[in-house]
MDTraj code that builds the backbone (N, CA, C; nanometers):
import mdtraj as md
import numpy as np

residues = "UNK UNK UNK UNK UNK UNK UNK UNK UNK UNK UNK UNK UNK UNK UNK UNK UNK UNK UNK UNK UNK UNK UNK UNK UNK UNK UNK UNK UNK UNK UNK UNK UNK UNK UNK UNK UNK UNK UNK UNK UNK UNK UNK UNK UNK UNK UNK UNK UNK UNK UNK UNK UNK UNK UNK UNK UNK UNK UNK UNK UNK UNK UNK UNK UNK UNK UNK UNK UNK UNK UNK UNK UNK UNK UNK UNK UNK UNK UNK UNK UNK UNK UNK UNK UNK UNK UNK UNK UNK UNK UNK UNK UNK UNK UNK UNK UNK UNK UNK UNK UNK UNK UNK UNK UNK UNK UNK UNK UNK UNK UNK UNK UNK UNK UNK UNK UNK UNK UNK UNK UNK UNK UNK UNK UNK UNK UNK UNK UNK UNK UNK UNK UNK UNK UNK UNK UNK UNK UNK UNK UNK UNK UNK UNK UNK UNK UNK UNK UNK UNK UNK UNK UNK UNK UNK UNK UNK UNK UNK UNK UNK UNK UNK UNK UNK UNK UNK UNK UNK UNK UNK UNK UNK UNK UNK UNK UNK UNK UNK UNK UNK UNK UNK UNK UNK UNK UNK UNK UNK UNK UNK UNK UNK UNK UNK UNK UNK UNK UNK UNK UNK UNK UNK UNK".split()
xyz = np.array([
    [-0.1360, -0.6011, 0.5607],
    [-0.1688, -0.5810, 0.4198],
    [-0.2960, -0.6552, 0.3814],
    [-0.3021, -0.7403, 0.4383],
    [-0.4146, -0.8475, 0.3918],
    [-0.5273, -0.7564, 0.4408],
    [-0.5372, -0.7460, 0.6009],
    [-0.6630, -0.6565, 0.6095],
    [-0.7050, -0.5243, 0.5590],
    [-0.5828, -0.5234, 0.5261],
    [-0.6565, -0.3483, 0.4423],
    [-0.7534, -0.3812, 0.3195],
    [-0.6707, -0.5036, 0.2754],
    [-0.6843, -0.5614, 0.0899],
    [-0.8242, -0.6206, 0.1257],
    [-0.8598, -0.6746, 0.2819],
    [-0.9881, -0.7411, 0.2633],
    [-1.1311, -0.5853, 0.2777],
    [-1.0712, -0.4562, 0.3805],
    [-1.1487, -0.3555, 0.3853],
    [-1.1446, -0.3087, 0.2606],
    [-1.0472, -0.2890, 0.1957],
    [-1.0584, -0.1916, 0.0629],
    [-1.1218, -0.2527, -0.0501],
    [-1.1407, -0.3776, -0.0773],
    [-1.2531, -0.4540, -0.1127],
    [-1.4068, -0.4394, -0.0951],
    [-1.4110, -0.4489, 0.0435],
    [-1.5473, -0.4896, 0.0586],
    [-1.6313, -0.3497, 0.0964],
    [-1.5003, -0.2113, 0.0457],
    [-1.5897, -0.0897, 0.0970],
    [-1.6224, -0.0663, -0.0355],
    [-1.6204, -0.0962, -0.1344],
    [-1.6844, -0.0656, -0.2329],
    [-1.8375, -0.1752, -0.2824],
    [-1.8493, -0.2967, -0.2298],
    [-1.9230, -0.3537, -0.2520],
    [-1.8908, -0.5157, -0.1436],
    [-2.0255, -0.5527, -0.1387],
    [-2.0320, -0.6742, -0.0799],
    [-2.0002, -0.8058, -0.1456],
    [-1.9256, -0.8748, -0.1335],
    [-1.8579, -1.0109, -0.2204],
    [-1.8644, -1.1109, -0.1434],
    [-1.8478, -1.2439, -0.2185],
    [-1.8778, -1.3849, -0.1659],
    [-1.7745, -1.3770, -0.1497],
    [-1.7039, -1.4985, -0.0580],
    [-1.5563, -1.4698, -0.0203],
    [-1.4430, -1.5696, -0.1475],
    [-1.4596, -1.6020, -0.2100],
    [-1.4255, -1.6321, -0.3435],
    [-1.3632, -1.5424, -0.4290],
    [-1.5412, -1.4507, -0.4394],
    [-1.4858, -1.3330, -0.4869],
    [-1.3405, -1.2368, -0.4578],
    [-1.3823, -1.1998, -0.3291],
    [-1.2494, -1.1504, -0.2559],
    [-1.1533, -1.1973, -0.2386],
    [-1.1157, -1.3135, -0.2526],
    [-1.0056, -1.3514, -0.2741],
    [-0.9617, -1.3615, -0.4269],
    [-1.0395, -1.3668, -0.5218],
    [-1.0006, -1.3216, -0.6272],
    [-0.9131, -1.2159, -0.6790],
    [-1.0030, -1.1042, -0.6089],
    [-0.9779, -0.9867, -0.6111],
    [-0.8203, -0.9298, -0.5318],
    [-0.8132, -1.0339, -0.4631],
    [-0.7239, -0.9766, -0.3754],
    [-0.5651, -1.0462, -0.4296],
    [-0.5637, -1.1331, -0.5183],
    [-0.4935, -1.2419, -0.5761],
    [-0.4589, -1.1223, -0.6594],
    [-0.5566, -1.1097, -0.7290],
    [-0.4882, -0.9925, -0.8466],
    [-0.4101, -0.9009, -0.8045],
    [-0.4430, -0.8606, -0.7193],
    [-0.4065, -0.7093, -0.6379],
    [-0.1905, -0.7437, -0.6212],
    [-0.1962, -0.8371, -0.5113],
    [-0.1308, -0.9222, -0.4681],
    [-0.0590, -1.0238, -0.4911],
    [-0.1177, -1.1370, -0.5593],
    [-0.0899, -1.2745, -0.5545],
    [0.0200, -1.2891, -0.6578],
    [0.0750, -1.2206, -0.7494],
    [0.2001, -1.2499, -0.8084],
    [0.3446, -1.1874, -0.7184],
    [0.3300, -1.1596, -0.6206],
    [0.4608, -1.1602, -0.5325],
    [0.4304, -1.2040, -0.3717],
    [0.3147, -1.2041, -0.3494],
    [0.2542, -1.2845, -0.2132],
    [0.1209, -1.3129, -0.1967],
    [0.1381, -1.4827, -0.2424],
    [0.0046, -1.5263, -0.2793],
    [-0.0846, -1.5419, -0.1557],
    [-0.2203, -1.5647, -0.1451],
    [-0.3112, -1.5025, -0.0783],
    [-0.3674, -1.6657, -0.0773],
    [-0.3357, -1.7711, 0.0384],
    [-0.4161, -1.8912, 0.0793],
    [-0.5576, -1.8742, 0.1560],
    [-0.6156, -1.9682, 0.1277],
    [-0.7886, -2.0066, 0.2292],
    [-0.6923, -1.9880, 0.3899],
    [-0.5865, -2.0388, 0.4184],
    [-0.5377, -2.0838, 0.5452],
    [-0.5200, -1.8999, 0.5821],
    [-0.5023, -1.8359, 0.5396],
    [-0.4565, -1.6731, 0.5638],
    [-0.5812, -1.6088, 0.5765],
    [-0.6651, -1.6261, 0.4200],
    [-0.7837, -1.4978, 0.4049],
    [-0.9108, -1.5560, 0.5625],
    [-0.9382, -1.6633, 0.5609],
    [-1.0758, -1.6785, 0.6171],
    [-1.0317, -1.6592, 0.7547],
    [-0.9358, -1.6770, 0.8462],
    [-0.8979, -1.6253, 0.9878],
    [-0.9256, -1.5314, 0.9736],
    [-0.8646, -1.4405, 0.8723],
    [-0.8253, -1.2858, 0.8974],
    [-1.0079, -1.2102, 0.9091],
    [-1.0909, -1.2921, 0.7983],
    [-1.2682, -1.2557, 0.8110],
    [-1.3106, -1.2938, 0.8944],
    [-1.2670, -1.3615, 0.9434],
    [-1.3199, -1.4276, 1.0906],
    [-1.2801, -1.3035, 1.2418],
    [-1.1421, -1.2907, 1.1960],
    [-1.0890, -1.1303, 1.3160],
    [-1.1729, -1.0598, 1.2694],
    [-1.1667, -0.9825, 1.1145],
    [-1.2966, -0.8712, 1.1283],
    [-1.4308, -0.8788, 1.1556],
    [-1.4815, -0.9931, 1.1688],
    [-1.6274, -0.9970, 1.1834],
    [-1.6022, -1.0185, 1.3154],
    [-1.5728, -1.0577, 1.3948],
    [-1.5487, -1.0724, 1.5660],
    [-1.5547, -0.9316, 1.6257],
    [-1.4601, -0.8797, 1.5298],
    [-1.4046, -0.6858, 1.5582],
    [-1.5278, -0.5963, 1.5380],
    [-1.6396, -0.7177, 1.4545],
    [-1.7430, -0.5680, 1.4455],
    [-1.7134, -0.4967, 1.3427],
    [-1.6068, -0.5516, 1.2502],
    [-1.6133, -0.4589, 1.1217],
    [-1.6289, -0.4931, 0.9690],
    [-1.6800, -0.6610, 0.9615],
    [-1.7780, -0.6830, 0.8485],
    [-1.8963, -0.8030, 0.8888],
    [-1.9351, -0.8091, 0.8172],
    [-2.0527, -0.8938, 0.8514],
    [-2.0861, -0.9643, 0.7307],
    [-2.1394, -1.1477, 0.8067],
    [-2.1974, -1.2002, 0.6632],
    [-2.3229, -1.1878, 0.6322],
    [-2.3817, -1.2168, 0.5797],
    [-2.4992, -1.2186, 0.4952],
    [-2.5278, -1.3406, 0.4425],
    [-2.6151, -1.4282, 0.4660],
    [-2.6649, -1.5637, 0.4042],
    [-2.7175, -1.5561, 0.2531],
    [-2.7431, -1.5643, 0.1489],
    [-2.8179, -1.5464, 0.0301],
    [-2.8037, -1.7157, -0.0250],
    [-2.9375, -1.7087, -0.0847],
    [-2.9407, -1.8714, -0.1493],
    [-2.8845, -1.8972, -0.2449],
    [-2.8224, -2.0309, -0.2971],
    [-2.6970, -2.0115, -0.3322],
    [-2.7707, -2.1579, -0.4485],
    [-2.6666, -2.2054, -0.5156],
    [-2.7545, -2.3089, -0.6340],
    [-2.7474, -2.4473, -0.5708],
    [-2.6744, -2.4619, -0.4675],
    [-2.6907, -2.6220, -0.3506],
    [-2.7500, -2.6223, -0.3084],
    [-2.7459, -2.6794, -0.1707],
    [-2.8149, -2.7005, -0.0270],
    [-2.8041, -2.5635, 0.0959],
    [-2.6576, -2.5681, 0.0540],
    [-2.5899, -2.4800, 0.1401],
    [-2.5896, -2.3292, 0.1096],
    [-2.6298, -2.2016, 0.1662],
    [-2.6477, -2.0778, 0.1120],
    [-2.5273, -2.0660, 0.1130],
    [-2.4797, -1.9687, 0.0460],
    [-2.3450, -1.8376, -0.0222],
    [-2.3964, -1.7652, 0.1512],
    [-2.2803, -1.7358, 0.1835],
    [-2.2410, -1.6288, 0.2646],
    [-2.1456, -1.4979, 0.1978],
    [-2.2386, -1.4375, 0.1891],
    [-2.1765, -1.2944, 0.1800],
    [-2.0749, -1.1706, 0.2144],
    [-2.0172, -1.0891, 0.2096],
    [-1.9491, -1.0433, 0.3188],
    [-1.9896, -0.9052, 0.2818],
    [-2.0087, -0.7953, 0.3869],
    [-2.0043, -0.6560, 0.3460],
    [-1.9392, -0.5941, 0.4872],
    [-1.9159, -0.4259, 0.4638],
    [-1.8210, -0.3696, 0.5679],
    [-1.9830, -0.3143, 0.6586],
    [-1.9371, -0.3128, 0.8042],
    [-2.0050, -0.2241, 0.8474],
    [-2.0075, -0.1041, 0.9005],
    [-2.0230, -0.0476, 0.9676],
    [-2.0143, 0.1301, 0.9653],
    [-1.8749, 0.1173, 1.0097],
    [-1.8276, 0.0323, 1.1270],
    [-1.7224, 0.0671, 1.1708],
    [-1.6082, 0.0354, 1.0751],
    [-1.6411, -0.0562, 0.9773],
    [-1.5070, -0.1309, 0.9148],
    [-1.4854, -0.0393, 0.8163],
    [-1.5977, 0.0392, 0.7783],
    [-1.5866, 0.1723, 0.6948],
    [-1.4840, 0.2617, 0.7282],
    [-1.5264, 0.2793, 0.8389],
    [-1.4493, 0.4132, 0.9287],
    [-1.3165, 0.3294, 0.9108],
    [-1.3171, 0.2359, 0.9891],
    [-1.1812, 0.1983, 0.9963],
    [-1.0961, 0.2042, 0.8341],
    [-1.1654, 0.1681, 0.7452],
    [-1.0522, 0.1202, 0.6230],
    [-1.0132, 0.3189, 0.6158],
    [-1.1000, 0.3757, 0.6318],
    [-1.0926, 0.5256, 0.6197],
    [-0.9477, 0.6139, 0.6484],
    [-0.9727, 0.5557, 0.8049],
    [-0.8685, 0.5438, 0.9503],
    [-0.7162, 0.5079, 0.8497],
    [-0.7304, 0.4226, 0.8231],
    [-0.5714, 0.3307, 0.8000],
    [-0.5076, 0.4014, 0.6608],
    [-0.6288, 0.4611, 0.5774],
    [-0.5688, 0.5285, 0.4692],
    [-0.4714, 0.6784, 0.4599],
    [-0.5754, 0.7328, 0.5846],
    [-0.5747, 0.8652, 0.6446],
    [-0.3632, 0.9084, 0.6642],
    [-0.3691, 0.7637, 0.7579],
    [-0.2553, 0.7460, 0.8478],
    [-0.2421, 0.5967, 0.8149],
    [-0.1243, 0.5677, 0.7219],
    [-0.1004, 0.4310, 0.6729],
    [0.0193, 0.3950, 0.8159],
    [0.0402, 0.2656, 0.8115],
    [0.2050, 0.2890, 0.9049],
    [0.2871, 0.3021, 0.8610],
    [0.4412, 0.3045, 0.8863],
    [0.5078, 0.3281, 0.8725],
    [0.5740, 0.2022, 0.7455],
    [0.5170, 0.0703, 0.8031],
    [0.6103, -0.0075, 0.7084],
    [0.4824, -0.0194, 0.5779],
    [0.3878, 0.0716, 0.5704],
    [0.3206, 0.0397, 0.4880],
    [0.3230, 0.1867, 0.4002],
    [0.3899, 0.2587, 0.4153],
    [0.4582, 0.3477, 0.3753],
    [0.5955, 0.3078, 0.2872],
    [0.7151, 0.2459, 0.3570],
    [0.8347, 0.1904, 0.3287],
    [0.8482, 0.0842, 0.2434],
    [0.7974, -0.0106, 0.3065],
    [0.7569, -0.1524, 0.2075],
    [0.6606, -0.1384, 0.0906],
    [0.7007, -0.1515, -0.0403],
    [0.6575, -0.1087, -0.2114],
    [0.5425, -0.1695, -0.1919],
    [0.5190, -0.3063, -0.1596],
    [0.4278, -0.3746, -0.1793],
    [0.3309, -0.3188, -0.0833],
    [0.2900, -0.3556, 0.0340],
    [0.1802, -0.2770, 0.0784],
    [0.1574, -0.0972, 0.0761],
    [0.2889, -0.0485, -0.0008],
    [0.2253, 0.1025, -0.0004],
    [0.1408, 0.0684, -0.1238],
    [0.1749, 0.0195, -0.2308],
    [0.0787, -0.0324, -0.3334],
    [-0.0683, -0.0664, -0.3123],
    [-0.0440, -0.1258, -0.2312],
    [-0.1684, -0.1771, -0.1592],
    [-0.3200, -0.0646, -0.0990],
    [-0.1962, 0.0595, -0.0150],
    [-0.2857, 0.1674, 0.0080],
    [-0.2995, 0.2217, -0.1325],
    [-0.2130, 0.2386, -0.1767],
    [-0.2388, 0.3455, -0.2879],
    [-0.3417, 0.2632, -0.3864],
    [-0.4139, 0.1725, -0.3767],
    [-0.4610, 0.1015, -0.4775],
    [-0.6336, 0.1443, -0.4261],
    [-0.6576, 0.1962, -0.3068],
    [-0.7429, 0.2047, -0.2193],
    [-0.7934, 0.3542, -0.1947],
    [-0.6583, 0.4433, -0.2310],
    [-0.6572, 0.6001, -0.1709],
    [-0.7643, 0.6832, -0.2113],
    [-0.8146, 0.6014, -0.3500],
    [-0.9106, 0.7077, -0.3823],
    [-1.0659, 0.7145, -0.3096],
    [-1.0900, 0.6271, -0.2115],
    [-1.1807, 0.6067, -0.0875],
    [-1.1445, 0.7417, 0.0055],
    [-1.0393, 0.7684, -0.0119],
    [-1.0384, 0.8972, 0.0780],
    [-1.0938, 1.0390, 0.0201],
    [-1.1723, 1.1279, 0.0688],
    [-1.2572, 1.2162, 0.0288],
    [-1.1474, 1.3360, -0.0578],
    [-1.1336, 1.3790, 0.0530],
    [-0.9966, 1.5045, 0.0797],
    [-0.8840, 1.5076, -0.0591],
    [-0.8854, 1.5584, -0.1771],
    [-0.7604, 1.5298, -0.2355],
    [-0.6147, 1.6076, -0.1172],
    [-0.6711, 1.6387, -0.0607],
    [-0.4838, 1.7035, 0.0360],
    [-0.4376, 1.6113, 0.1417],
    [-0.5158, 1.5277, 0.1722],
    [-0.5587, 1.3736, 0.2712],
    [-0.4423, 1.2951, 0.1491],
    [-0.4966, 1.3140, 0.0395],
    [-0.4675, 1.2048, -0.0315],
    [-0.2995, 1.2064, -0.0800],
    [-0.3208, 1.3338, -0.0820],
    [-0.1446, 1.3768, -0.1291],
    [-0.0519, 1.3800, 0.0070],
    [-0.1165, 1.4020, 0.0692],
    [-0.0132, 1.3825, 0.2229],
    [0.0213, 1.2735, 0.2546],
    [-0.0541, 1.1425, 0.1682],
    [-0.0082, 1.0001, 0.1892],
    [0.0934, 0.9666, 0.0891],
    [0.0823, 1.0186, 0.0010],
    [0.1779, 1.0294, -0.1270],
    [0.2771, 1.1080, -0.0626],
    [0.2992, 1.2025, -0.0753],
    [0.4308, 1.2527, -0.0002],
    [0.5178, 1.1685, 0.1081],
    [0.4673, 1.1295, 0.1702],
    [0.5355, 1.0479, 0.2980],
    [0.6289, 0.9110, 0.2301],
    [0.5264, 0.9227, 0.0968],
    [0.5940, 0.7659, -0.0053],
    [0.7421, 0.8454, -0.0592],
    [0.6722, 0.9967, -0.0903],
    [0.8139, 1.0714, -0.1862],
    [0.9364, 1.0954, -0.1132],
    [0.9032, 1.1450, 0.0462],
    [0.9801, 1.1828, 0.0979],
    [1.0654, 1.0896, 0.1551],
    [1.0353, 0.9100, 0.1683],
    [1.0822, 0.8054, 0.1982],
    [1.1887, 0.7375, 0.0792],
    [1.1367, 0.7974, -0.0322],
    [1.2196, 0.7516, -0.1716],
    [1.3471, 0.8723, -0.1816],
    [1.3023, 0.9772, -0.1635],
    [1.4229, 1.0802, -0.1581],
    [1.5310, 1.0466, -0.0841],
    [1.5384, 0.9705, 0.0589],
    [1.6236, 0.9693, 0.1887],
    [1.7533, 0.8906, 0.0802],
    [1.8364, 0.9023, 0.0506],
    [1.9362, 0.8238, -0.0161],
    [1.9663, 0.6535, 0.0619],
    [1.9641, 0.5631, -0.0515],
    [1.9194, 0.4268, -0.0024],
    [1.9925, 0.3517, -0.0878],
    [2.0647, 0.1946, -0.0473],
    [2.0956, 0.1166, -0.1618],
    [2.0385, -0.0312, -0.0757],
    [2.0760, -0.1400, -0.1383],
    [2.0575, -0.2635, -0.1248],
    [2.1871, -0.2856, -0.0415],
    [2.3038, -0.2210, -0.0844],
    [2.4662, -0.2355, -0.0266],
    [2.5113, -0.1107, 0.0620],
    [2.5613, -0.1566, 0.1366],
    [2.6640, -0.0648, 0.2087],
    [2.8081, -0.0788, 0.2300],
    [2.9134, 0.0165, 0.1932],
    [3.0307, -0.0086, 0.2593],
    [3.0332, -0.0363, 0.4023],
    [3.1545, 0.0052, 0.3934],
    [3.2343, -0.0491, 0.5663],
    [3.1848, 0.0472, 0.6683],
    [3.1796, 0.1826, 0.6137],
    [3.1413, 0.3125, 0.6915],
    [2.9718, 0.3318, 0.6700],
    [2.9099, 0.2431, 0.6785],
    [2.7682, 0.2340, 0.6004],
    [2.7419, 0.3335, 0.5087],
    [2.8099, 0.3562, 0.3910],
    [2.7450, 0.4581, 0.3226],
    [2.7160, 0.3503, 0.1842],
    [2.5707, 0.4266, 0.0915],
    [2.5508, 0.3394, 0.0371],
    [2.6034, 0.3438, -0.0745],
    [2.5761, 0.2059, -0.1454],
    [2.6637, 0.1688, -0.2643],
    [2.6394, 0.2134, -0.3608],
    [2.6540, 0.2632, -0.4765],
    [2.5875, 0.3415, -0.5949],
    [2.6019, 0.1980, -0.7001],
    [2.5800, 0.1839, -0.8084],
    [2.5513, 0.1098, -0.8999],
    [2.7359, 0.1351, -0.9807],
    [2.8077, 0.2604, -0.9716],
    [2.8743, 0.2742, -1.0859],
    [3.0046, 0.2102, -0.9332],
    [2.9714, 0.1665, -0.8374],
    [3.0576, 0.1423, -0.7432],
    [3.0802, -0.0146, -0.7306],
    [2.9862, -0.0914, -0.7649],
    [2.9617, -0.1808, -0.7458],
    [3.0193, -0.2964, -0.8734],
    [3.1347, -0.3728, -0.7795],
    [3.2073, -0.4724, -0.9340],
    [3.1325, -0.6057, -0.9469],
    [3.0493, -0.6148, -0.8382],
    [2.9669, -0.7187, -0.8925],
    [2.8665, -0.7054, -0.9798],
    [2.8472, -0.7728, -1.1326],
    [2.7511, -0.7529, -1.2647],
    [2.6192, -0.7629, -1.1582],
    [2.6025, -0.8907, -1.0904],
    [2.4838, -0.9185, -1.0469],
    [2.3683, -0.8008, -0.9302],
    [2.4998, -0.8043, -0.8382],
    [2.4754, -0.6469, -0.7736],
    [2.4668, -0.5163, -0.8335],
    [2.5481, -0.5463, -0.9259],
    [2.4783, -0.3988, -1.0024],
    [2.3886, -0.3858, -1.0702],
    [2.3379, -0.4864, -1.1086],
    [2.1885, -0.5274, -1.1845],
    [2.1034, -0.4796, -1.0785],
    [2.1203, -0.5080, -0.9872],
    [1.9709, -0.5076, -0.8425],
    [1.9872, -0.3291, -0.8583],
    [2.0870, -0.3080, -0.8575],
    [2.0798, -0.1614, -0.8320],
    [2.0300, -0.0547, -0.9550],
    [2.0809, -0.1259, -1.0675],
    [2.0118, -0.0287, -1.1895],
    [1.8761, -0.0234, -1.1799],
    [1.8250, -0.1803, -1.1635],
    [1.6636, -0.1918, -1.2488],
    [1.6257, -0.1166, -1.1132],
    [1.6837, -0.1023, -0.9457],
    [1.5951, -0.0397, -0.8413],
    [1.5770, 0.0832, -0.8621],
    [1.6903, 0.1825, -0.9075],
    [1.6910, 0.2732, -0.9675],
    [1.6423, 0.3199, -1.0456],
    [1.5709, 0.2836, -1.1644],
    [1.5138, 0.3008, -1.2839],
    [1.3661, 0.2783, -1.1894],
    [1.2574, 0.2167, -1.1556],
    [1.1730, 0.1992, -1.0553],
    [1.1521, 0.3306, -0.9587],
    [1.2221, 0.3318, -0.9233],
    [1.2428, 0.4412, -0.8181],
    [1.1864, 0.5576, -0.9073],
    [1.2929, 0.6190, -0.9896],
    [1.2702, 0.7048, -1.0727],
    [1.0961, 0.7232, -1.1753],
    [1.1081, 0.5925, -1.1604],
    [0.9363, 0.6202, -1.2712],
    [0.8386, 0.6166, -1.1392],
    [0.8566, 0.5883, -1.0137],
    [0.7570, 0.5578, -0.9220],
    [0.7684, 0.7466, -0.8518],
    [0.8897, 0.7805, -0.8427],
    [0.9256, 0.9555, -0.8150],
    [0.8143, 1.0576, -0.8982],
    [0.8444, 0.9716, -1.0478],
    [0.7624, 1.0981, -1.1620],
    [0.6387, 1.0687, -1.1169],
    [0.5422, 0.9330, -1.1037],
    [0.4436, 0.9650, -1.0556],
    [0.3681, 0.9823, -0.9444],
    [0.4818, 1.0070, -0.8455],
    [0.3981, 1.0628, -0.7150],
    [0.3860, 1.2017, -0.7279],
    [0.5589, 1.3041, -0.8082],
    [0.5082, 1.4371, -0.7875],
    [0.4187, 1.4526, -0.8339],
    [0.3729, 1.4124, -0.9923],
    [0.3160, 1.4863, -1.0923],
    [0.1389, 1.4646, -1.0101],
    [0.1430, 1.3835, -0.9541],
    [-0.0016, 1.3195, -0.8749],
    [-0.0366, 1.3751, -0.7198],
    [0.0779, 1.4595, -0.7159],
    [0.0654, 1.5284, -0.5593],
    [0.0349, 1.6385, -0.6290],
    [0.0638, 1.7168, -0.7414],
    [0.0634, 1.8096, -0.7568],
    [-0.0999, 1.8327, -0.8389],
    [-0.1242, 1.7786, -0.8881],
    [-0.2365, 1.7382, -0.9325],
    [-0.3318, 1.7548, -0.8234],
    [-0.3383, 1.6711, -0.6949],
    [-0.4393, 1.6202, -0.5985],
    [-0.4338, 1.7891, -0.5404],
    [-0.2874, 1.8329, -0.4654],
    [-0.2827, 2.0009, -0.4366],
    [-0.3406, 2.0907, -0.4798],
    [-0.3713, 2.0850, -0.6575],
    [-0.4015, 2.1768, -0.6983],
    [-0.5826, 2.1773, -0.6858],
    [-0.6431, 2.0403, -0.7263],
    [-0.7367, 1.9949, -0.6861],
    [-0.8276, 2.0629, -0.5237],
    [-0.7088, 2.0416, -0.4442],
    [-0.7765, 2.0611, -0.3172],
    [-0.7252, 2.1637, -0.2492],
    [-0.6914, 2.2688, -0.3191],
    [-0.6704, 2.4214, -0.3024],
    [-0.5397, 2.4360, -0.1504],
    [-0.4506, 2.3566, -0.1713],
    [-0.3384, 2.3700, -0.0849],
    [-0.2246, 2.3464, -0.1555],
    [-0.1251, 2.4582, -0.0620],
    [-0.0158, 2.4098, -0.0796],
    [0.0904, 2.2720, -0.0501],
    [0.1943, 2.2662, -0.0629],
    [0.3001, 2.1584, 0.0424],
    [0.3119, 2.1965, 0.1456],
    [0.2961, 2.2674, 0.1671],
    [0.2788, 2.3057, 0.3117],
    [0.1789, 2.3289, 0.4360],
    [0.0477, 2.2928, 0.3433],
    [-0.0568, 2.3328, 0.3896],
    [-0.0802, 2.1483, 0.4339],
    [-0.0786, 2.1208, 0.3425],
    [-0.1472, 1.9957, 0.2840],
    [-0.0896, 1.9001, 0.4797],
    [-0.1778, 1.8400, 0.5464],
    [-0.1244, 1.7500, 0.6484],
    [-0.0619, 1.6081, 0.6329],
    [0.0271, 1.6109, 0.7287],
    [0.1289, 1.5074, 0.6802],
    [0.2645, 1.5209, 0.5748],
    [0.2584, 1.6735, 0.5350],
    [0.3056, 1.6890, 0.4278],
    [0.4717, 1.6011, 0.4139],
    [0.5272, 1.5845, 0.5513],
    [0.6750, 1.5431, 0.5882],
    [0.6307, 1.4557, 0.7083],
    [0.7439, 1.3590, 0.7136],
    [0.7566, 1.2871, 0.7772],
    [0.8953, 1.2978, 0.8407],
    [0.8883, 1.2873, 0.9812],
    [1.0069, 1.2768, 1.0433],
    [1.0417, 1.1242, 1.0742],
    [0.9783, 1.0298, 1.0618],
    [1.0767, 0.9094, 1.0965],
    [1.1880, 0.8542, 0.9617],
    [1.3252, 0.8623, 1.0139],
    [1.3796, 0.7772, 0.9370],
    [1.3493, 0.6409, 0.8853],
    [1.3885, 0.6872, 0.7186],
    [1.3489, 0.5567, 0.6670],
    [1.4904, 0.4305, 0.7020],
    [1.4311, 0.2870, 0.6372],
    [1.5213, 0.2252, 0.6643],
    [1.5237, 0.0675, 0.5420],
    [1.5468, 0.0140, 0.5123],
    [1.5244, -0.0748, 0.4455],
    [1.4278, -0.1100, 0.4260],
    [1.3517, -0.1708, 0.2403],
    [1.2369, -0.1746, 0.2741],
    [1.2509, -0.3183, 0.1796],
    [1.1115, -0.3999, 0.1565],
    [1.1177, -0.5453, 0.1003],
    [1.1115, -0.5082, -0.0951],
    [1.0693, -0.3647, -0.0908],
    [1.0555, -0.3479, -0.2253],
    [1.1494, -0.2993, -0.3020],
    [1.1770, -0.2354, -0.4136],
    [1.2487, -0.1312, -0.4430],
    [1.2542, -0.0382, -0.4702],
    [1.3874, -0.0026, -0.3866],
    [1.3790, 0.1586, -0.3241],
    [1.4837, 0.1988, -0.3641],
    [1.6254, 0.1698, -0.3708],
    [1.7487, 0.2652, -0.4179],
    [1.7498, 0.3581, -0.5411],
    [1.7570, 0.5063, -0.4776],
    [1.7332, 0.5935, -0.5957],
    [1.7894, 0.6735, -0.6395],
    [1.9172, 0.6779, -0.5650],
    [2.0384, 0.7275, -0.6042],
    [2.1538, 0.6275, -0.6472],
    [2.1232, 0.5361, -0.6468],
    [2.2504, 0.4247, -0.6619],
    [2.1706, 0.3292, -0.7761],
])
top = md.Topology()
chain = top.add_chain()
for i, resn in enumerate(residues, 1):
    res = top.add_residue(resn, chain, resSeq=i)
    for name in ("N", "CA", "C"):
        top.add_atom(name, md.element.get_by_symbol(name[0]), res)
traj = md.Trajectory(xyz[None], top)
């Protein structure tokens, strides 16, 4: 998540690394905050990788501002990862957030809805926080614990407003980019979903 949050940043413009971590705090940092000990390794892997680069500029000390911008490849790459997110970045709320905060870097509106779908079709699979004995999941009107059934309403209610705006935004991007659901690539996903860190129960 972090490296996407540092490509999807810096493909729109070049930032001091301050900046970007600013930026990325917002994005992020009220459910997984974003330390110096995390961000500057991770710029340190992409610039090793060949996929950003610093830039010296004079700065109001002694010491110049180092810059950061993407280079052709880190382009391609943030491109790459949007195209075809993974799987837990699909599943997990928080980094699909993350792509989706980014998607509009992708050219293609049917590119774009095929990443959205894979989110819809992962929220559809019936899901709770609980399972009985026979793993089936727990619904909210099943559940005698107040507290457990709390997790399950507000996931539910979430679910439901995060549902309205993927169709209404797939359908939108489809109509946009002259395909159907069926046309559109990626349109389905065959891997089973499975627990994710965000919330997901949308039948229960």
């Amino acid at each position: 998540m972090l490296t996407l949050a540092i490509l999807g940043f810096l493909y729109g413009e070049p930032l001091h690394g301050y900046e970007l971590k600013s930026r990325i705090t917002g994005l992020t940092g009220h459910v997984r905050p974003v330390s110096d000990g995390a961000l500057y390794p991770a710029i340190t892997r992409l610039e090793k990788a060949g996929l950003l680069r610093r830039r010296a500029e004079p700065g109001s000390g002694a010491a110049p501002r180092q810059t950061l911008e993407l280079t052709a490849e880190g382009r391609a790459e943030l491109l790459r990862r949007l195209a075809d997110p993974e799987q837990a970045e699909i599943t997990d709320q928080i980094r699909f957030f993350t792509v989706a905060a980014f998607l509009h870097h992708l050219a293609a509106p049917p590119r774009q809805a095929a990443v959205l779908r894979r989110r819809l079709d992962f929220l559809d699979a019936p899901s709770s926080f609980f399972y009985d004995g026979s793993d089936r999941p727990v619904t909210a009107e099943q559940e005698p614990n107040p507290f457990r059934r709390g997790m399950l309403l507000v996931a539910r209610a979430s679910t439901a407003a995060e549902r309205g705006w993927l169709t209404g935004t797939i359908e939108e991007l489809e109509r946009q980019g002259g395909a159907t659901p069926s046309e559109a690539p990626g349109a389905t996903s065959s891997e089973a979903p499975g627990m994710t860190a965000g919330l997901r129960p949308s039948e229960h």
